[in-house]
N, C-alpha and C positions, 0 to 999 in steps of 0.2 A: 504493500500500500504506500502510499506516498504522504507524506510529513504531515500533509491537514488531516489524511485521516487517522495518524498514531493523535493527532492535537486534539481532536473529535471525541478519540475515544478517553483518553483522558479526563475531558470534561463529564461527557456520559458515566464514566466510574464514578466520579464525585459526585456528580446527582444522584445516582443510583445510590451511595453508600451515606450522602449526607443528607439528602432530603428528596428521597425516591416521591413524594407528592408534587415537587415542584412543576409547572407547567413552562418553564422556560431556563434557558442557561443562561448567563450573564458574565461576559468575560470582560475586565478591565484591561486594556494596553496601551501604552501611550504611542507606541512607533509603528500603529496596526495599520496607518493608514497607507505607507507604501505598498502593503499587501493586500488591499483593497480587492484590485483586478483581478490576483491568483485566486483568491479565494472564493471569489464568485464563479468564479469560473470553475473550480474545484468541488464547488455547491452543488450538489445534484443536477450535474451535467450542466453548471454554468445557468440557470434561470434564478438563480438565487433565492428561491420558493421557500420561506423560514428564516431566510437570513437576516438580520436586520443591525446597521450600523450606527449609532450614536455619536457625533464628532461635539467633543464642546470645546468653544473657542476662549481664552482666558485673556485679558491684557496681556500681552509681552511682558513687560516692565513688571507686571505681580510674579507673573511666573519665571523670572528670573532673579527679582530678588528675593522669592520662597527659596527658591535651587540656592542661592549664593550662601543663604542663611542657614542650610539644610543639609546634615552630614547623610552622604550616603549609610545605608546600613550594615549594621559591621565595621564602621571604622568610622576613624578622623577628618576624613575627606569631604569636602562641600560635592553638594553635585554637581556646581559649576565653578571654575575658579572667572570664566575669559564671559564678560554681557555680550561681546560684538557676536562670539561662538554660537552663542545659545538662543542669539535675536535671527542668525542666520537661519536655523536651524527651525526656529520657530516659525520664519516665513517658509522655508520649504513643507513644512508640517502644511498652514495654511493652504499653502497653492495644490497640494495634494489632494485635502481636503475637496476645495472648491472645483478642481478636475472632476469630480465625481457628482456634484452641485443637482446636474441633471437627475440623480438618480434617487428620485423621492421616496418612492418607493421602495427602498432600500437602507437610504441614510436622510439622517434628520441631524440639522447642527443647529446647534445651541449656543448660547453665548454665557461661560460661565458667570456673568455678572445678572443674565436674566434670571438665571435659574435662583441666584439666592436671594434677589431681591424681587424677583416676579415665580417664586416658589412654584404653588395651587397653579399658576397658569402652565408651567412649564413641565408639571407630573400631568396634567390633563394632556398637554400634547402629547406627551411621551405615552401616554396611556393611550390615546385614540393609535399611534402611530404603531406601538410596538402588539396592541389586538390584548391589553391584559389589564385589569381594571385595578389602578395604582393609587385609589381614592383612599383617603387615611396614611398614607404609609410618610414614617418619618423614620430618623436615624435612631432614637430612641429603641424604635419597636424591633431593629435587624439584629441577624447572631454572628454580623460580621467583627464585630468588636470580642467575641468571645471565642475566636477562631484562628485569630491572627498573630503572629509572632512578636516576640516583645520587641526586637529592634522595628519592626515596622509600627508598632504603637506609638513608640517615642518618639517619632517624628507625624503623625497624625493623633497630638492629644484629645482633641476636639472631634471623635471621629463618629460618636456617639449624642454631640448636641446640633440643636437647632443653629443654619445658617446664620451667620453674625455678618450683617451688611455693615456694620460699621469697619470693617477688615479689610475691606476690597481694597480700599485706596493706601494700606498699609505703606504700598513698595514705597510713596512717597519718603517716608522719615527711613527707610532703609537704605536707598542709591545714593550715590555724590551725583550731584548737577552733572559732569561728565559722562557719569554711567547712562544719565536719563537722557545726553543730549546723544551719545552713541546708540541707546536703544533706539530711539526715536530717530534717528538718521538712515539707521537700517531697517526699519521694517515700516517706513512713512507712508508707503501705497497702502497696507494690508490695514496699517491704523483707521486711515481714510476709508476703507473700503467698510469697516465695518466699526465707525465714527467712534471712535477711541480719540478724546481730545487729547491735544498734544501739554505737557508740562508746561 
């Protein structure tokens, strides 16, 4: 068999063995999106019938200064030392993303800034889109907190409470004016494109 379907079955054992009721699998990746094409393609002969993609879009500037502040797990190491690195990288995430834009039916993107400060509307999307009735559900209520390894809790303390919109604009008191004049240098189409004001 070929790679997606050892990945496939993987996921199928852990449902079966941790929650054999569940009506749907849920996998987090953050680099999923170059693999997009293969996979659909790889999908029950390529119609992608079940499949379905979730992309959320985060400021740059948050998401890099979370990664700069944020040691990888297992060690000392930030996730990112270089902003220009990580803002490149972030536009290529983007442009990936939005290569696939047409495919609605498939993928739904988000804007992580909607999701926590436009919560209810954005499970309701997610709800009509992914076919599974997502009404009530908070972070409170999941057994993902009770599942999860200790180095990966310590860097997601908050993994278990309600979205805190007063956080979004954190990156501010974290960057130097440099960092935010380089993030914003490199990635100024993708800000614009999806009206992320500038510093």
């Amino acid at each position: 068999g070929t790679n997606y379907d050892a990945f496939r079955a993987m996921l199928n054992y852990y449902a079966e063995h941790h929650k054999p009721e569940a009506k749907a699998t849920v996998y987090k990746a953050e680099r999923i999106s170059a693999l997009m094409p293969k996979i659909i393609q790889a999908h029950q002969g390529g119609n992608g019938e079940g499949l379905k993609f979730i992309s959320i879009l985060r400021d740059p500037r948050a998401v890099i200064a979370s990664q700069m502040h944020t040691h990888i797990p297992g060690t000392s190491e930030p996730m990112t030392k270089n902003p220009v690195w990580t803002a490149l990288r972030w536009n290529r995430f983007v442009r990936q993303v939005m290569h696939y834009e047409s495919y609605s039916n498939i993928q739904k993107i988000i804007k992580y800034e909607d999701l926590i400060n436009q919560t209810e509307d954005c499970i309701e999307g997610m709800s009509e889109f992914l076919g599974i009735n997502l009404e009530g559900i908070t972070p409170e209520k999941g057994e993902l907190k009770s599942i999860l390894p200790e180095e990966i809790l310590r860097i997601h303390p908050l993994i278990d409470q309600s979205p805190q919109a007063q956080r979004i604009n954190d990156w501010k008191f974290h960057l130097r004016k440099n960092q935010i004049y380089l993030i914003e240098k490199s990635c100024k189409s993708q800000l614009e494109r999806f009206a992320y004001e500038r510093h």
